[in-house]
C-alpha positions in Angstrom: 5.7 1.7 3.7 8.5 4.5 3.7 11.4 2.4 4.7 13.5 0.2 3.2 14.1 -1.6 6.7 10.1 -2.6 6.5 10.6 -5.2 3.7 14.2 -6.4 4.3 15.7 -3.9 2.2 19.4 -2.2 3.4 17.9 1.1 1.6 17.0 3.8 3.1 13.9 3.7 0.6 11.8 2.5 -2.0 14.0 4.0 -4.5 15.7 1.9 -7.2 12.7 -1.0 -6.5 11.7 -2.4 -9.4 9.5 -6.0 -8.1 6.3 -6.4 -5.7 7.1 -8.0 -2.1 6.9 -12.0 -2.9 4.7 -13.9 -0.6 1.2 -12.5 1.2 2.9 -11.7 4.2 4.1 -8.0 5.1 7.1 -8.2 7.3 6.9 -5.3 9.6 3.2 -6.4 10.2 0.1 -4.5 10.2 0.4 -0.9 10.7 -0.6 0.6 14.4 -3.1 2.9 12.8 -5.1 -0.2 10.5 -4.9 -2.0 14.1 -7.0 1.5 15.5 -9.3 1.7 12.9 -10.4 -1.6 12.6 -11.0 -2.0 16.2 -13.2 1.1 16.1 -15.0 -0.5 13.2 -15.3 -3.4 14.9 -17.2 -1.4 17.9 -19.4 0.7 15.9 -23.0 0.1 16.2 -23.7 1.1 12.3 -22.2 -1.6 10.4 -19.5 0.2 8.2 -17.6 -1.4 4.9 -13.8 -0.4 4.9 -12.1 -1.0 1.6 -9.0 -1.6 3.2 -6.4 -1.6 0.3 -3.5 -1.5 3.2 -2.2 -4.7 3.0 -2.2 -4.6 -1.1 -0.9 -1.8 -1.3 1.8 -2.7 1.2 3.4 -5.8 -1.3 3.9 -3.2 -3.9 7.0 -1.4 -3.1 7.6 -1.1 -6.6 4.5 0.9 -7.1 6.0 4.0 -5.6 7.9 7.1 -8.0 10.8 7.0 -8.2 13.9 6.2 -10.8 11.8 4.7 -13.2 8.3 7.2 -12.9 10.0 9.6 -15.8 9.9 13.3 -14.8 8.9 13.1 -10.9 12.2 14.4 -9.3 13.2 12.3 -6.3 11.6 9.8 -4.5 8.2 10.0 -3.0 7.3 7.0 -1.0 3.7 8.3 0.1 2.5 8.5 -3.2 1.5 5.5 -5.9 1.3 7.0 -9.1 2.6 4.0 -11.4 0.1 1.8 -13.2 -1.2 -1.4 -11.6 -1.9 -0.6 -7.8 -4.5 2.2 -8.3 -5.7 0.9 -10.9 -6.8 -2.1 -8.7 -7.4 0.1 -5.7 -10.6 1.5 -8.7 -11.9 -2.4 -9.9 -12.1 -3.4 -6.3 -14.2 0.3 -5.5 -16.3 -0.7 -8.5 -16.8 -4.4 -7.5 -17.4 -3.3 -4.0 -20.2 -0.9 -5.3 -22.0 -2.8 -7.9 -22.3 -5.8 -5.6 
């Protein structure tokens, strides 16, 4: 999620976003590369578990620096560094690995 055009936006970016996507729907869809890899997953004769924190991570445009992350200069769209999303990303690791 690097452009602005994948959510509706008219910005070039996620710069200046201050809300999650609303809704459980991403509109530009799954990416090409989750298609990939879970089709390989899906072939593999060893079962594999994939924490895939894609699509959770995609509804959170607002999780990205920018603006409002203090000192980071610029905008970095293929980072998440604000509280919330990794945060999550960590409970659902732990859940995943206790269970």
């Amino acid at each position: 999620m690097i452009r602005g055009q994948e959510w509706g936006a008219s910005t070039k970016n996620c710069n200046s976003e201050q809300i999650p996507l609303a809704g459980s729907t991403y509109p530009a869809g799954t990416p090409a590369s989750a298609i990939v890899v879970n089709k390989v997953l899906s072939r593999m004769k060893t079962p594999v578990h994939l924490l895939d924190i894609t699509f959770l991570s995609q509804l959170r445009k607002d999780a990205h620096p920018s603006m409002y992350s203090g000192d980071h200069p610029g905008v970095d769209c293929s980072h998440w560094c604000l509280p919330g999303l990794p945060d999550t990303w960590n409970q659902l690791l732990y859940a995943s690995l206790i269970m």
